[in-house]
VEXLO-958697 format. One record per atom (N, C-alpha, C): x negated, y, z; atom name. Coordinates in nm, 3 decimals, always signed. Atoms other than C-alpha are relative to their C-alpha. Example, Ala and Ser with C-alpha at 12.3 -4.5 7.8 and 13.67 -1.06 7.14 Angstrom:
<nodes>
<node east="-0.089" north="-0.119" up="+0.000" atom="N"/>
<node east="-1.230" north="-0.450" up="+0.780" atom="CA"/>
<node east="-0.090" north="+0.120" up="+0.000" atom="C"/>
<node east="+0.082" north="-0.119" up="-0.006" atom="N"/>
<node east="-1.367" north="-0.106" up="+0.714" atom="CA"/>
<node east="+0.077" north="+0.109" up="+0.073" atom="C"/>
</nodes>
This chain:
<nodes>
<node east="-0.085" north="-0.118" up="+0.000" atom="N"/>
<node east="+0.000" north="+0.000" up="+0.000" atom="CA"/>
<node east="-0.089" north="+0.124" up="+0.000" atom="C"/>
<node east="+0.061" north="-0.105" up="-0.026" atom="N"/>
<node east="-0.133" north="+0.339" up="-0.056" atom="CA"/>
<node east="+0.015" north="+0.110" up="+0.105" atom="C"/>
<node east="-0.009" north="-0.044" up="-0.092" atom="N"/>
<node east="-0.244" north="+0.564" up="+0.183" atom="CA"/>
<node east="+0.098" north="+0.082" up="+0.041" atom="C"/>
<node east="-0.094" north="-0.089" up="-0.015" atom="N"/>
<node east="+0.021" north="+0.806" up="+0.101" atom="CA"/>
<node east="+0.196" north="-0.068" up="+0.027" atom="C"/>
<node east="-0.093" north="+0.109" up="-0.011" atom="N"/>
<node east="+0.295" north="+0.525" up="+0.136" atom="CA"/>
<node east="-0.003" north="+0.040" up="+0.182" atom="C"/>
<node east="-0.047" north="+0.016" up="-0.113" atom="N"/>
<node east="+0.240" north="+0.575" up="+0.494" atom="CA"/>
<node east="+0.052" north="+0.117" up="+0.066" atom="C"/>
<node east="-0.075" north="-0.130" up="-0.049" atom="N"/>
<node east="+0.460" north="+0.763" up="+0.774" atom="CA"/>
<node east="-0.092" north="+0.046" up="+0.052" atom="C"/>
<node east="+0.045" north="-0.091" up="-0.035" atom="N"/>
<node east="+0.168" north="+0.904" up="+0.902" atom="CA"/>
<node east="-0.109" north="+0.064" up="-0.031" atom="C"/>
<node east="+0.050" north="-0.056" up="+0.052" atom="N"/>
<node east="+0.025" north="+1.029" up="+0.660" atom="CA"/>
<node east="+0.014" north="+0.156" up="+0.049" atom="C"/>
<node east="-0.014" north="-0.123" up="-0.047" atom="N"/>
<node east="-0.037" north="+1.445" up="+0.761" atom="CA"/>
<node east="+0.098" north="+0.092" up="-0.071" atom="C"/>
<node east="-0.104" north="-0.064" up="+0.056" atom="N"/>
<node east="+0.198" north="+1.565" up="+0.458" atom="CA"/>
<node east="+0.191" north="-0.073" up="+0.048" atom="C"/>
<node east="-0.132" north="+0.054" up="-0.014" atom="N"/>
<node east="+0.489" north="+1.290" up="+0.537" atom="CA"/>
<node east="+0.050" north="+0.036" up="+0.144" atom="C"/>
<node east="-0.006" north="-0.071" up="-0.163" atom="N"/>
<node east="+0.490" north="+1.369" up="+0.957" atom="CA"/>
<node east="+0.026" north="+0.097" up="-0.016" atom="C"/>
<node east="-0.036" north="-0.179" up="-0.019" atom="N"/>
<node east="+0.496" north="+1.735" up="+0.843" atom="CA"/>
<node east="+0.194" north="+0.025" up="-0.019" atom="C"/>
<node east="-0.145" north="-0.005" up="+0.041" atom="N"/>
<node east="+0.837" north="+1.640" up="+0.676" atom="CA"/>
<node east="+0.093" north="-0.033" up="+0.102" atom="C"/>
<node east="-0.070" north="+0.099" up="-0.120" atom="N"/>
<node east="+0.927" north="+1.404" up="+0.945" atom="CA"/>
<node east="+0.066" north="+0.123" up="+0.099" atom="C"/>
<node east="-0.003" north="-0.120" up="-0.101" atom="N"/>
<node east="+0.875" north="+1.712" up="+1.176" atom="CA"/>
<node east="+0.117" north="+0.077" up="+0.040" atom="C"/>
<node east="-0.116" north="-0.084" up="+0.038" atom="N"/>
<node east="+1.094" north="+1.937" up="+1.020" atom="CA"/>
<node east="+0.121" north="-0.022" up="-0.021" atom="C"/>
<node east="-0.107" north="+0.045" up="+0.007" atom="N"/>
<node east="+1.383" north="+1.719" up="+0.998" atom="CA"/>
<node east="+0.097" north="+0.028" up="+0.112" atom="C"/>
<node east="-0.111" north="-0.027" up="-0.079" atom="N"/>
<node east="+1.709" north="+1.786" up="+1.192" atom="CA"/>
<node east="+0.016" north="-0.100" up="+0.105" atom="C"/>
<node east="-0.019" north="+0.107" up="-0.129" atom="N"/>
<node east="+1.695" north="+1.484" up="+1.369" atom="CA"/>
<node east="-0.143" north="-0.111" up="-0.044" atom="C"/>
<node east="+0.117" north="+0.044" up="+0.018" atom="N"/>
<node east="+1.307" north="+1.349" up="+1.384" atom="CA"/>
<node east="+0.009" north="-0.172" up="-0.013" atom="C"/>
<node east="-0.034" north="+0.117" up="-0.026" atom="N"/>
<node east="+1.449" north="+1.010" up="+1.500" atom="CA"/>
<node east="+0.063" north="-0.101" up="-0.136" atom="C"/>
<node east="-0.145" north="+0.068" up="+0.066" atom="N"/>
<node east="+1.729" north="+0.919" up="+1.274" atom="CA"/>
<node east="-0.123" north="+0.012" up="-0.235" atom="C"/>
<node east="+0.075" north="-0.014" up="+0.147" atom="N"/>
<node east="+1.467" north="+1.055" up="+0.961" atom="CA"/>
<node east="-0.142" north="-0.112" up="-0.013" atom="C"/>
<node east="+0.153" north="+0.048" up="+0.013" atom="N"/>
<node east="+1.148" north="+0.848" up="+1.059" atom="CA"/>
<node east="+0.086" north="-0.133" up="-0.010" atom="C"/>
<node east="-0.033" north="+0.096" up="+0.004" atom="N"/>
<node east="+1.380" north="+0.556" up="+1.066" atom="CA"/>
<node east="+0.057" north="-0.049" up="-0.118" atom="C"/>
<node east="-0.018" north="-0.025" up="+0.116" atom="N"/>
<node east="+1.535" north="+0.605" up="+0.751" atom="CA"/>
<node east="-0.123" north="-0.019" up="-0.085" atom="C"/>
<node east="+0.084" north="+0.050" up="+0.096" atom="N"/>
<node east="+1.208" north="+0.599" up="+0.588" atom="CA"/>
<node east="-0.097" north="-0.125" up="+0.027" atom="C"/>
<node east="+0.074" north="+0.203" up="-0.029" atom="N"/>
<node east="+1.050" north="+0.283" up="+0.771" atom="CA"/>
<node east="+0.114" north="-0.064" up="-0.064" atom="C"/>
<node east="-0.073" north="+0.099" up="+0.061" atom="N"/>
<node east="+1.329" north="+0.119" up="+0.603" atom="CA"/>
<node east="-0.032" north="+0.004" up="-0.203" atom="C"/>
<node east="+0.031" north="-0.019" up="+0.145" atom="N"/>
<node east="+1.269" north="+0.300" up="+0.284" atom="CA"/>
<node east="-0.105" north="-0.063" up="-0.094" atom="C"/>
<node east="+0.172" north="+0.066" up="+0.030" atom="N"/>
<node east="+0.902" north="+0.216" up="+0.299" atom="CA"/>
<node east="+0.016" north="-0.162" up="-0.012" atom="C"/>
<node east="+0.002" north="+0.134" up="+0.014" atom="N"/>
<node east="+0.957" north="-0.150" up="+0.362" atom="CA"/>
<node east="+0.098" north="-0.042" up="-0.143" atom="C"/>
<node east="-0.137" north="+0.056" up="+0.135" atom="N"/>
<node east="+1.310" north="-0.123" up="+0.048" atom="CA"/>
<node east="-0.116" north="-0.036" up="-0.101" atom="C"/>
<node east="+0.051" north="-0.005" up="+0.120" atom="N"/>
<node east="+1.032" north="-0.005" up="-0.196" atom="CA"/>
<node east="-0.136" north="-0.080" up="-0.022" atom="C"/>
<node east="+0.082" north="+0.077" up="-0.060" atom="N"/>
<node east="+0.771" north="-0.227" up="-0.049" atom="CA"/>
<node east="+0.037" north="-0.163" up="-0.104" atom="C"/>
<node east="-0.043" north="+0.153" up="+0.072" atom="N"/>
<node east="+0.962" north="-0.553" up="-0.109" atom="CA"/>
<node east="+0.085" north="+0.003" up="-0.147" atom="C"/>
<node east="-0.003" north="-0.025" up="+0.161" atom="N"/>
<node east="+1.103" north="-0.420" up="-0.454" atom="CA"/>
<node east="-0.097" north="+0.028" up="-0.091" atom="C"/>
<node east="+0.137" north="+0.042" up="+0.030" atom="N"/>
<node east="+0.757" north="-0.402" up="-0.568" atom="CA"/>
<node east="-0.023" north="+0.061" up="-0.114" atom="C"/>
<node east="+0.016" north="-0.103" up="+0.024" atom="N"/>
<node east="+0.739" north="-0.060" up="-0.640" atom="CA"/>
<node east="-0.116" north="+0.086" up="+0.060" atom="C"/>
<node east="+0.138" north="-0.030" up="-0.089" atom="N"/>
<node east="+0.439" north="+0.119" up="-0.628" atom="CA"/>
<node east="+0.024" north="+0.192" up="-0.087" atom="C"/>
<node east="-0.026" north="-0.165" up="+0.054" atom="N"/>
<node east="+0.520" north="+0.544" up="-0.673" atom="CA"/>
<node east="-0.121" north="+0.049" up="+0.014" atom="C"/>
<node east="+0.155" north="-0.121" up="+0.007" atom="N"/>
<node east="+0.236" north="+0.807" up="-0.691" atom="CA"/>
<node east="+0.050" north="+0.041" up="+0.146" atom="C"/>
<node east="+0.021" north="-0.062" up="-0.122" atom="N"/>
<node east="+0.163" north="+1.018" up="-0.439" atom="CA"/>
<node east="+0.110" north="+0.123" up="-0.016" atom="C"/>
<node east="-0.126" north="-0.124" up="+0.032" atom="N"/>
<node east="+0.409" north="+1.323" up="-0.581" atom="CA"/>
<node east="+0.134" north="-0.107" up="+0.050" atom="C"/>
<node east="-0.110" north="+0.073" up="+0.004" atom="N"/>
<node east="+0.669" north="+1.047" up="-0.629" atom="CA"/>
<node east="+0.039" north="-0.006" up="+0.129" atom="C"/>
<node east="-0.033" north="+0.054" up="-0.174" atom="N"/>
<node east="+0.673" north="+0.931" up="-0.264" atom="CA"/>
<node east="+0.023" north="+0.148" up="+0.067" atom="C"/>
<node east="-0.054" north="-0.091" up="-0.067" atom="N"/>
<node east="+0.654" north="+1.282" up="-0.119" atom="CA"/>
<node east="+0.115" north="+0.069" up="-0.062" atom="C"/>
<node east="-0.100" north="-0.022" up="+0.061" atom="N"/>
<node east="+0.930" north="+1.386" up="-0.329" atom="CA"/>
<node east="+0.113" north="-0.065" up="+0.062" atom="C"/>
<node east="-0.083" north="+0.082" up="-0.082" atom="N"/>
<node east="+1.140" north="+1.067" up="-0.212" atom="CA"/>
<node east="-0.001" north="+0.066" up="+0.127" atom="C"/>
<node east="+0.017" north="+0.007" up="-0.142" atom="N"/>
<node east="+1.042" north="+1.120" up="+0.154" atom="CA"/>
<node east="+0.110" north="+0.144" up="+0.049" atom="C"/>
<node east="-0.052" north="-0.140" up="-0.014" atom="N"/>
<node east="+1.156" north="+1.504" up="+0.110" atom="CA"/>
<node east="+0.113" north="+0.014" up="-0.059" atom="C"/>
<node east="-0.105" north="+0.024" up="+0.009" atom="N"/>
<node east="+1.478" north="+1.424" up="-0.028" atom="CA"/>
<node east="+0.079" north="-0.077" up="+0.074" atom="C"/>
<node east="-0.066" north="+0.127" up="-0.116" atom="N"/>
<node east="+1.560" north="+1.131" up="+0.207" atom="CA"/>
<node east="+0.038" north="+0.092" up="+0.087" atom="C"/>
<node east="-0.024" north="-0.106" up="-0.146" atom="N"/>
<node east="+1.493" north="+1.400" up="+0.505" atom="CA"/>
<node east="+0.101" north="+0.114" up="-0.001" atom="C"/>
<node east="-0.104" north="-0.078" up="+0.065" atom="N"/>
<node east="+1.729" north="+1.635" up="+0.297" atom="CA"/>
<node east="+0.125" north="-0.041" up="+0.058" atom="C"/>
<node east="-0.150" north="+0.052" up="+0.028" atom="N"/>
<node east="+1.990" north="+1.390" up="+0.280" atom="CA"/>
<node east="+0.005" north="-0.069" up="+0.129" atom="C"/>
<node east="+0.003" north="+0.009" up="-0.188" atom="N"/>
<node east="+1.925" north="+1.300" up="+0.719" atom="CA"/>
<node east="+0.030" north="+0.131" up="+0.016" atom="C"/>
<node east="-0.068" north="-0.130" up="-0.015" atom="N"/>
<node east="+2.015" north="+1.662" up="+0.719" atom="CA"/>
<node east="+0.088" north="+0.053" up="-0.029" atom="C"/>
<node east="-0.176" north="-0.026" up="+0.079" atom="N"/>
<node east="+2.310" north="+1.706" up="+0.530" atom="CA"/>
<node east="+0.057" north="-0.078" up="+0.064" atom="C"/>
<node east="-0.111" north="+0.049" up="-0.102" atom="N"/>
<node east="+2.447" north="+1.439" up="+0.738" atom="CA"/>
<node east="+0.017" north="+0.026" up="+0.137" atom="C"/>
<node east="+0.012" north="-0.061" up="-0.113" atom="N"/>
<node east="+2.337" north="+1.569" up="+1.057" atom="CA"/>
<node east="+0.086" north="+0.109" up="+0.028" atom="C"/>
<node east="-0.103" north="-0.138" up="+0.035" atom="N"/>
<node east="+2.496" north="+1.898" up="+0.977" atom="CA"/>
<node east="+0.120" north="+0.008" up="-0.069" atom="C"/>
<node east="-0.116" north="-0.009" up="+0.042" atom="N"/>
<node east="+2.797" north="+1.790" up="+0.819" atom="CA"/>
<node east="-0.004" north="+0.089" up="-0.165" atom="C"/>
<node east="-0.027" north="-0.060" up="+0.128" atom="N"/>
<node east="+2.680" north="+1.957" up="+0.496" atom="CA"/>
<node east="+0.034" north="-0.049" up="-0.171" atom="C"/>
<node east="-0.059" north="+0.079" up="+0.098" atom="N"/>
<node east="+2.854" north="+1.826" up="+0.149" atom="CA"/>
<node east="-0.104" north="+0.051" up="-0.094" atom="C"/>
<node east="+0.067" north="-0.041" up="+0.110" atom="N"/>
<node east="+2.655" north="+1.827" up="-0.161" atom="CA"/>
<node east="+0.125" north="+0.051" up="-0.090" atom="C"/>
<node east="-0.120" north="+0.033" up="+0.067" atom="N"/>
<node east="+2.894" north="+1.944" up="-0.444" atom="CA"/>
<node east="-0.007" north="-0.080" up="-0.106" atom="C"/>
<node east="-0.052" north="+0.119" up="+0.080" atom="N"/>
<node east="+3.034" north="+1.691" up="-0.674" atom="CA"/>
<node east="-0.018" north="+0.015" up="-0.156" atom="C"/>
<node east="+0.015" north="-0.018" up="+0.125" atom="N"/>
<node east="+2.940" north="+1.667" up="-1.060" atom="CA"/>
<node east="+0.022" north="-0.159" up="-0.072" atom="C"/>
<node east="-0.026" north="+0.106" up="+0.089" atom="N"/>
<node east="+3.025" north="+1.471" up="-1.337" atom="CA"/>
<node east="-0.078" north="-0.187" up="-0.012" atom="C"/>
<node east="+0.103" north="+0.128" up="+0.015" atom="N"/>
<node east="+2.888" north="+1.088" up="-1.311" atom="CA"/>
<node east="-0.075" north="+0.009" up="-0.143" atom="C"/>
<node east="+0.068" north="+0.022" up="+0.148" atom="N"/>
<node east="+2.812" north="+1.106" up="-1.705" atom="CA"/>
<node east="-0.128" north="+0.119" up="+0.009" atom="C"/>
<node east="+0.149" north="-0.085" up="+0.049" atom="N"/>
<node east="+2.499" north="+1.355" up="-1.641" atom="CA"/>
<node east="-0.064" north="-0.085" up="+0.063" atom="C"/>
<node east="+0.161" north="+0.097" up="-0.036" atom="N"/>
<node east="+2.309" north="+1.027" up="-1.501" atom="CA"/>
<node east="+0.039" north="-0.100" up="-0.085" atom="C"/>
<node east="-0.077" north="+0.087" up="+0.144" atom="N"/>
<node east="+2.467" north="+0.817" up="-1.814" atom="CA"/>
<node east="-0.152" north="-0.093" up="-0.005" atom="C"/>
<node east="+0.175" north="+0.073" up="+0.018" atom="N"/>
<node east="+2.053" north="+0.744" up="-1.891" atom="CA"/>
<node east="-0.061" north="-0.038" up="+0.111" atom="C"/>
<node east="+0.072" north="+0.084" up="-0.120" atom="N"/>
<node east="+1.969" north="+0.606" up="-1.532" atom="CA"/>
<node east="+0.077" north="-0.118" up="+0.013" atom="C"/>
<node east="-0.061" north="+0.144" up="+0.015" atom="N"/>
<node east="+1.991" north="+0.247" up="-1.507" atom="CA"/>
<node east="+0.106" north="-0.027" up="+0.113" atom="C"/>
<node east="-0.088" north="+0.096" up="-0.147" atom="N"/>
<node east="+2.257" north="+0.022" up="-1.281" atom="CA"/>
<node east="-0.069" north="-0.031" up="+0.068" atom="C"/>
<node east="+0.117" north="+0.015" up="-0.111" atom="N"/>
<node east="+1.965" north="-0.069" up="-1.101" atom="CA"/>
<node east="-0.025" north="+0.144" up="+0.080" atom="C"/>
<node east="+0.064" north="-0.062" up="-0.073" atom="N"/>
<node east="+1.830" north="+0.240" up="-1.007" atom="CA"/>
<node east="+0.120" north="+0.060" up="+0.091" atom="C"/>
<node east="-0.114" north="-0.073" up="-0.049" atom="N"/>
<node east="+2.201" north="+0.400" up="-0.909" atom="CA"/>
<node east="-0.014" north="-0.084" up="+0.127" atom="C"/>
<node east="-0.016" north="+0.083" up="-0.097" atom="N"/>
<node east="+2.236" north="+0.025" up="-0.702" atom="CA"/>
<node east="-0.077" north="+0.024" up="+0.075" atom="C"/>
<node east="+0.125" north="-0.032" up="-0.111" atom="N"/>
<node east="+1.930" north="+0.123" up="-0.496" atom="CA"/>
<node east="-0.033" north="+0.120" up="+0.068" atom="C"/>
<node east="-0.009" north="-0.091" up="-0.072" atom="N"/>
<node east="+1.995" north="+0.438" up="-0.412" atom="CA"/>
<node east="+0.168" north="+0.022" up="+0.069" atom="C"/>
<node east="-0.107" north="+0.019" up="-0.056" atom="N"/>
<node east="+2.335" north="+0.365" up="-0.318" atom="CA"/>
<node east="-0.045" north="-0.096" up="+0.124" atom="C"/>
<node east="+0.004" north="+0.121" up="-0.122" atom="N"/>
<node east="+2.211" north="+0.094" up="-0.098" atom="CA"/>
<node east="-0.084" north="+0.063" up="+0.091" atom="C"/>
<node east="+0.086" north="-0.057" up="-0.057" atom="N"/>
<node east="+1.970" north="+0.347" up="+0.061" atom="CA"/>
<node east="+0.137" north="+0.110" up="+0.017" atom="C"/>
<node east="-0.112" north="-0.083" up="-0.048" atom="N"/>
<node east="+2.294" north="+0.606" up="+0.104" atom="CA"/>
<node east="+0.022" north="-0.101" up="+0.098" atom="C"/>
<node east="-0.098" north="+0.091" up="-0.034" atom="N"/>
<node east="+2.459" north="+0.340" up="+0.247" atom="CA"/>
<node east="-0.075" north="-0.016" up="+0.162" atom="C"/>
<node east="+0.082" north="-0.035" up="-0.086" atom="N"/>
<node east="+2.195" north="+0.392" up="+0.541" atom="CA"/>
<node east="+0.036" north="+0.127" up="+0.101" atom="C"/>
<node east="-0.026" north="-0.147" up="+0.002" atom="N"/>
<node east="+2.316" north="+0.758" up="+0.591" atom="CA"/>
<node east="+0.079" north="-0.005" up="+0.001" atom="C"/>
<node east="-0.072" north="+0.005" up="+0.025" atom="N"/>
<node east="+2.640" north="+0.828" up="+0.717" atom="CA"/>
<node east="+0.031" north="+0.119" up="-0.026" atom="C"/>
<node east="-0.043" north="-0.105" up="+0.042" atom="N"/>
<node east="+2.858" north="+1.079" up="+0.627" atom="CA"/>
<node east="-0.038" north="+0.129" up="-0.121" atom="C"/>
<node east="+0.049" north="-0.053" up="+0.106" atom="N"/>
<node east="+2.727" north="+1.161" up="+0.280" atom="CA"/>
<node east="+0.101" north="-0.027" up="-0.102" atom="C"/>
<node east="-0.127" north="-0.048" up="+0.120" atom="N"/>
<node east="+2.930" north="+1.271" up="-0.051" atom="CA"/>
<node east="-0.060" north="-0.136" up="-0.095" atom="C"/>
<node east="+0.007" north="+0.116" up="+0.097" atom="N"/>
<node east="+2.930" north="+0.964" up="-0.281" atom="CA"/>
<node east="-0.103" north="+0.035" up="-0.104" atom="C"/>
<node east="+0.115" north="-0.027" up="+0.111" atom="N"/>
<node east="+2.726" north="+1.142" up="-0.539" atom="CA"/>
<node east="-0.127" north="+0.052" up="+0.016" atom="C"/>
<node east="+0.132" north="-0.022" up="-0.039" atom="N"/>
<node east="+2.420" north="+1.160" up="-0.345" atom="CA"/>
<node east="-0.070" north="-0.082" up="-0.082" atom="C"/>
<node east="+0.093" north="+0.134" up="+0.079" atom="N"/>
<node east="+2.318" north="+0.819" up="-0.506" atom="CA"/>
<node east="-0.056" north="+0.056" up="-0.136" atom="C"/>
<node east="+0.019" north="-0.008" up="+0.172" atom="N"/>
<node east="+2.313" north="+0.979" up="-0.863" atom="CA"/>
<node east="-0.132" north="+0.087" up="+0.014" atom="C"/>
<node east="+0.151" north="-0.042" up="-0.010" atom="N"/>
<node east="+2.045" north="+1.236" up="-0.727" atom="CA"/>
<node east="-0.096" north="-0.077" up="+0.075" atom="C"/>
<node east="+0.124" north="+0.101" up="-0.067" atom="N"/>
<node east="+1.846" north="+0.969" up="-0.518" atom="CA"/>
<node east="-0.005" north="-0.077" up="-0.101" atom="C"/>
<node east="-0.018" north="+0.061" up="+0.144" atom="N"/>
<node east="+1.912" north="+0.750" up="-0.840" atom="CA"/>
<node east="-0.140" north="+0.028" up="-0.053" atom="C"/>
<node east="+0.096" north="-0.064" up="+0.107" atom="N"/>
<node east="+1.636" north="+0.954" up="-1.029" atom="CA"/>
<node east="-0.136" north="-0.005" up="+0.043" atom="C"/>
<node east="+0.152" north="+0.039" up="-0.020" atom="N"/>
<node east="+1.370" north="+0.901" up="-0.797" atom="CA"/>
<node east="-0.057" north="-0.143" up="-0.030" atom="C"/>
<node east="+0.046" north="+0.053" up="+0.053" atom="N"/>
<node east="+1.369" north="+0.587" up="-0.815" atom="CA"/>
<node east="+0.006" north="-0.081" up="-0.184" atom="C"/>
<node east="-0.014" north="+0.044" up="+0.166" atom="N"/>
<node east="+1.413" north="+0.560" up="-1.217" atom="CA"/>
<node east="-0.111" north="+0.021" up="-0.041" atom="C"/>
<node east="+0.137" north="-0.097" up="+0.002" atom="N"/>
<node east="+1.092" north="+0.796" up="-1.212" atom="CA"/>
<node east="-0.081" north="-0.148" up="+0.050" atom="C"/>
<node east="+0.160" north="+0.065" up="-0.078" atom="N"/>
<node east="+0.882" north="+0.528" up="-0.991" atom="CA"/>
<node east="+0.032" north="-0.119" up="-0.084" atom="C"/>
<node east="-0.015" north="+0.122" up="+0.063" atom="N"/>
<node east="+1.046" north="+0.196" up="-1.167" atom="CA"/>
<node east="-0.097" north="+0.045" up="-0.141" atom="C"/>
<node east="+0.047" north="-0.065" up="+0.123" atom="N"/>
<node east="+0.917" north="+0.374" up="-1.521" atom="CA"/>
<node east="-0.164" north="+0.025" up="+0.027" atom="C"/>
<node east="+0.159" north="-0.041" up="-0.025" atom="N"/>
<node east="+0.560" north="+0.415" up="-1.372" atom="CA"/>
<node east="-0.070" north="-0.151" up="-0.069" atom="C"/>
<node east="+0.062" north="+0.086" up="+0.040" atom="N"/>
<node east="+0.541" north="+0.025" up="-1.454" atom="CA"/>
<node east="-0.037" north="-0.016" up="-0.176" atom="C"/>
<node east="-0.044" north="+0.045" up="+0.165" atom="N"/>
<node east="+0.640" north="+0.065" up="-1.866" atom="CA"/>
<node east="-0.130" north="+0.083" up="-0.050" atom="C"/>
</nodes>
C-alpha cells in the first residue's frame, strides 16, 4: 500500500482534523481504505486525497444535516454500474445523505479503476 494510502499520513490527519466529527470521519475511511484495499485498487496520491476530502465532505453534510442538491442521473450516463455500485455501498456507510451523493463519489472511483487501462 502506498504511503499516502495511509490515515496518518500528515496531509490525510490534516483532513481528518478538520472534519465535523473526527471520529465518525477516521472511521469512515478505515473502512474505505480496507473497500479499496480488497477491490484491488491502487489510486495516486491526488486520487486518494481527493477521495479522503470528499468522504470527510460527505461526514459533514451528514453531521450537519446539509442536502446536496439533486441533478439529473443522465450527467453520469458514462460512469460504469460498477463504479455508481461502490460508491453507493460506501454512502450506504453515511447516514442521512441525498441519494445522489453516489453519482459524485461514483467519479472518484471511475478515475482510480481507469488508472489500470
Amino acid at each position: 500500500m502506498k504511503a499516502m494510502l495511509e490515515l496518518n499520513h500528515k496531509e490525510v490527519k490534516q483532513i481528518i482534523l478538520k472534519s465535523d466529527d473526527e471520529e465518525k470521519c477516521r472511521e469512515i475511511l478505515n473502512r474505505l481504505q480496507l473497500f479499496i484495499t480488497e477491490n484491488e485498487m491502487q489510486p495516486t496520491d491526488v486520487q486518494w486525497l481527493s477521495l479522503v476530502s470528499h468522504v470527510s465532505a460527505m461526514v459533514d453534510r451528514s453531521v450537519n444535516g446539509e442536502v446536496i442538491q439533486g441533478f439529473h442521473a443522465s450527467l453520469f450516463s458514462e460512469v460504469s454500474h460498477a463504479s455508481i455500485e461502490m460508491a453507493e455501498k460506501v454512502c450506504g456507510w453515511i447516514t442521512r445523505l441525498h441519494e445522489d451523493e453516489k453519482y459524485l463519489l461514483s467519479i472518484h472511483f471511475e478515475n482510480i479503476k481507469n488508472n489500470k487501462q
